[in-house]
C-alpha positions in Angstrom: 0.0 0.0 0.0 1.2 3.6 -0.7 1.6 6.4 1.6 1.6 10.6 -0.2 2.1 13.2 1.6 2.3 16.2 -0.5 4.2 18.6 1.5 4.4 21.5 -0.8 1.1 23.2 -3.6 2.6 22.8 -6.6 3.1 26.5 -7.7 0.9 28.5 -10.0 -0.9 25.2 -11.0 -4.5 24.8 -10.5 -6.5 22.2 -8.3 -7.7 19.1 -10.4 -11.1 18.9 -9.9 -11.3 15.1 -11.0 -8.6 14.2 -8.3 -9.4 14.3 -4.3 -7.6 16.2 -2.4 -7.4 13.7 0.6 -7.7 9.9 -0.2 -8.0 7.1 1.8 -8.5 3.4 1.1 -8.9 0.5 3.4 -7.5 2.3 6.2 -7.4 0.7 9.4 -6.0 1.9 12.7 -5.3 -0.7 15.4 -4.6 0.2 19.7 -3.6 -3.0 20.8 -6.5 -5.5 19.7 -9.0 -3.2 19.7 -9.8 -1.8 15.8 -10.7 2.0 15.8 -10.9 2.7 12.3 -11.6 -0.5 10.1 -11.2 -0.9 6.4 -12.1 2.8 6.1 -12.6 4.5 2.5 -12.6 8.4 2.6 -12.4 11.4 -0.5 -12.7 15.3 0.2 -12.9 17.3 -2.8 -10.7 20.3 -3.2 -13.0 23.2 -1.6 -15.4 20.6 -0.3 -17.2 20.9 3.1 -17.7 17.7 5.1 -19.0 16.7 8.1 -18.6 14.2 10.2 -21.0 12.9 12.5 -21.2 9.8 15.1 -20.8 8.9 18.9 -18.3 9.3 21.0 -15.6 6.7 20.8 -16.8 5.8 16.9 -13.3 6.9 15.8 -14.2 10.7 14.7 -11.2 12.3 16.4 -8.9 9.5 15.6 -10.0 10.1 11.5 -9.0 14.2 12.2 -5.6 13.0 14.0 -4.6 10.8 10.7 -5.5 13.6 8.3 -3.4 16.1 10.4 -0.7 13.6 9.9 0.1 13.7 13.6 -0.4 9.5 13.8 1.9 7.6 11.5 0.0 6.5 8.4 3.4 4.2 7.4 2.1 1.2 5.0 -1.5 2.3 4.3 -3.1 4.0 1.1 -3.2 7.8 2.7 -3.1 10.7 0.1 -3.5 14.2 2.2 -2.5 17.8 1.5 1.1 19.4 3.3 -0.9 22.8 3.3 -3.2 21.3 6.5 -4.3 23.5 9.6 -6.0 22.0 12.9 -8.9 24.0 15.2 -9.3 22.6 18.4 -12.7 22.3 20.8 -10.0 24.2 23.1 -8.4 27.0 21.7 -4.9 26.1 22.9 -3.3 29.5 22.8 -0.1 30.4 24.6 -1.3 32.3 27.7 2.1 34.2 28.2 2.0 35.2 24.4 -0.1 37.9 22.8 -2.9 36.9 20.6 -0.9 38.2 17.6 1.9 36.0 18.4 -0.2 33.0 19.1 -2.0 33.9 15.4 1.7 33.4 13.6 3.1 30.7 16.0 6.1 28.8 14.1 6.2 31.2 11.5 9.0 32.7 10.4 9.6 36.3 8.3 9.8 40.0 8.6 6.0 40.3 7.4 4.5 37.9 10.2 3.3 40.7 12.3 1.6 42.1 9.3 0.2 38.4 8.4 -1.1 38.1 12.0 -2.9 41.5 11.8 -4.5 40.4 8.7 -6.0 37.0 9.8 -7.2 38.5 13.3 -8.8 41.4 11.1 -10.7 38.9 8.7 -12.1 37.3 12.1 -12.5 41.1 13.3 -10.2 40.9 16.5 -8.1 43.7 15.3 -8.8 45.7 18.3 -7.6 42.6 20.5 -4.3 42.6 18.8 -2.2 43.2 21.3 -4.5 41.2 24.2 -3.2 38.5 26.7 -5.3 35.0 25.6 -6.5 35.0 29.0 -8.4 38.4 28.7 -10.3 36.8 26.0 -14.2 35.3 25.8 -14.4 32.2 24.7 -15.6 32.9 20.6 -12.7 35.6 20.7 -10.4 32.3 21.7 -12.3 30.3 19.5 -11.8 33.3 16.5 -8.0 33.3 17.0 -7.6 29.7 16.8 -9.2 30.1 13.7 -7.3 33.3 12.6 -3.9 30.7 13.1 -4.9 27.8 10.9 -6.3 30.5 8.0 -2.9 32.3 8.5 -1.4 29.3 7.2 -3.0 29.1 4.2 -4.2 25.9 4.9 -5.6 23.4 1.6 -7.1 21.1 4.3 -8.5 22.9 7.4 -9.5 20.3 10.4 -12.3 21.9 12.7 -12.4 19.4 15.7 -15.4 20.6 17.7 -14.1 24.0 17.7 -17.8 25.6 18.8 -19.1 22.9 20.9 -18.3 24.8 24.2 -19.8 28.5 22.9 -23.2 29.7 23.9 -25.8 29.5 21.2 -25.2 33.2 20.0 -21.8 32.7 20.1 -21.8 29.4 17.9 -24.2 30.9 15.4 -22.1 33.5 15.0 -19.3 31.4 14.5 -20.9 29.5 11.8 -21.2 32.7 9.5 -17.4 33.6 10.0 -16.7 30.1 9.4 -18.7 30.1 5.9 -17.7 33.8 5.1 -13.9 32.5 5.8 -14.4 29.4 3.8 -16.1 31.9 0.6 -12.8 33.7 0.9 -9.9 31.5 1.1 -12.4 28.1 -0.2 -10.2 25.2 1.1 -11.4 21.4 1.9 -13.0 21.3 5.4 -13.3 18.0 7.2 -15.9 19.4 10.1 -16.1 16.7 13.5 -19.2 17.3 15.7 -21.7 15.6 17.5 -24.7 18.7 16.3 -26.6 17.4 13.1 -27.9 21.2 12.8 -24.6 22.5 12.5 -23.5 19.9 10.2 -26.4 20.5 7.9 -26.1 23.9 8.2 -21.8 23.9 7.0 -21.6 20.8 4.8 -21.9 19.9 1.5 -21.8 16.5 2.4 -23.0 14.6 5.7 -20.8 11.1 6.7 -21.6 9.0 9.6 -18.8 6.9 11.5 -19.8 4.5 13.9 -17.7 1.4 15.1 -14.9 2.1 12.5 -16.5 2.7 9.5 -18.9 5.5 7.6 -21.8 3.5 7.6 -24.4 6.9 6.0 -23.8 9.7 3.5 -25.7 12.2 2.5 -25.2 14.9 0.2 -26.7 18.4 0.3 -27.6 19.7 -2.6 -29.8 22.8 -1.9 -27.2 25.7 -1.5 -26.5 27.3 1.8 -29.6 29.8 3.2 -32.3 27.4 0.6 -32.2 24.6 2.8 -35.3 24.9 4.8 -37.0 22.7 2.5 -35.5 19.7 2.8 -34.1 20.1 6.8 -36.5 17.6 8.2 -36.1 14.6 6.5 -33.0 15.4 6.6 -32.6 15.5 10.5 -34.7 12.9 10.7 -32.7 10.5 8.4 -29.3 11.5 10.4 -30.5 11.4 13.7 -31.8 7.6 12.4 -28.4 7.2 12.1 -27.2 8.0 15.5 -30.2 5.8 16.7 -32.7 8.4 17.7 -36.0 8.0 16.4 -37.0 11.3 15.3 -39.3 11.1 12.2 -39.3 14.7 10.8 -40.0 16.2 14.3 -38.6 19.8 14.8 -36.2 20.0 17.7 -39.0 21.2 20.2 -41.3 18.5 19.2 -38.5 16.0 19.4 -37.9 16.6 22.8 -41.5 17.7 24.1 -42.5 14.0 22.6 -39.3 12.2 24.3 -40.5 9.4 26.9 -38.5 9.6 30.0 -34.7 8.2 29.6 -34.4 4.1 30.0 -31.5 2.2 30.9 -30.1 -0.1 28.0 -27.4 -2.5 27.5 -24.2 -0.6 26.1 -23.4 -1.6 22.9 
């Protein structure tokens, strides 16, 4: 089996629509005897949205870690892009840094200050240049974290959860930035999260792991702000997935209709 790693864009040369940007076939990832990952097939499209869905434990994170090339890949088919950035659930800035220094960490030059000020002013922290991290709410942190993978130019950005511990507001928020951004700069997005609203709300296209494998996909073909239409079924299909039985019940109705909580055998 093959292992590419493309370290470097090719310069001046555009994307080839017909060819994925990430690639994976058959990819299994072992800890001890137990299997996380199991004969796994995955393709992202250059400028493609995806989300990815499932329980805890059904491998999600452990996907994100082997397309950020931070777990050895060594003897498997793996194709993924060099130009890759990572946003955390935790914003995992340097407290004793400003944020404009935590924006261009590892970077090197004599514009990165003038990089810095441009990623924090496309996620409209300008006026928090200069700010310890610890001074900051949690969607500024969550804004800078962002502001240091798009700084980096990123073919492949990885968004780990990064809104799952923001107030509603905040998240929703988020979520236009994150399209606005993604409009801009358009690079593949492999989005992890537990919220089936969120992920129909980003994606172009829906996966759901569980036990190792994607075992659902659904792809959303009514453009982003024309979606009410087809939300329901939609919903109700993933949440089927994730082994709630929701029909096409609204969120309110979904939970107003819930019977109390039983105990069952873990799976």
């Amino acid at each position: 089996m093959s292992v590419t790693l493309a370290f470097a864009r090719p310069p001046q040369r555009p994307a080839d629509p017909e060819t994925p940007l990430v690639r994976l076939r058959g990819f299994t990832r072992r800890f001890g005897e137990t299997v996380i990952l199991d004969d796994l097939n995955l393709d992202i499209a250059h400028g493609e949205i995806v989300a990815l869905l499932g329980h805890s434990g059904s491998g999600k994170t452990t996907l994100l870690r082997t397309l950020a090339n931070l777990d050895s890949v060594e003897g498997q088919d793996v194709t993924i892009p060099g130009a890759r950035a990572v946003v955390f659930q935790d914003a995992r800035l340097l407290p004793w840094k400003r944020v404009w220094k935590n924006v261009v960490l590892g970077l090197g030059g004599r514009d990165v200050r003038a990089r810095a000020e441009a990623a924090l002013a496309e996620v409209g922290l300008t006026h928090r240049l200069s700010a310890w991290p610890l001074t900051l709410s949690g969607g500024e942190a969550q804004r800078t974290a962002l502001a240091r993978a798009l700084v980096r130019e990123p073919e492949l950005l990885l968004l780990d959860e990064p809104f799952a511990a923001l107030d509603a507001l905040t998240r929703l928020r988020m979520h236009a930035l994150v399209l606005r951004l993604w409009r801009v700069h358009r690079p593949a997005v492999l989005l992890v999260t537990h919220d089936v609203d969120e992920a129909m709300a980003l994606a172009d296209r829906v996966l759901v792991l569980a036990k190792g494998r994607i075992i659902a996909e659904e792809r959303i073909e009514a453009e982003r702000g024309k979606r009410t239409a087809t939300i329901r079924d939609l919903r109700a299909r993933l949440l089927g997935y994730l082994g709630v039985d929701a029909h096409a019940a609204s969120y309110a109705d979904l939970v107003a209709g819930a019977h109390e909580p039983q105990t069952v055998a873990a799976e």
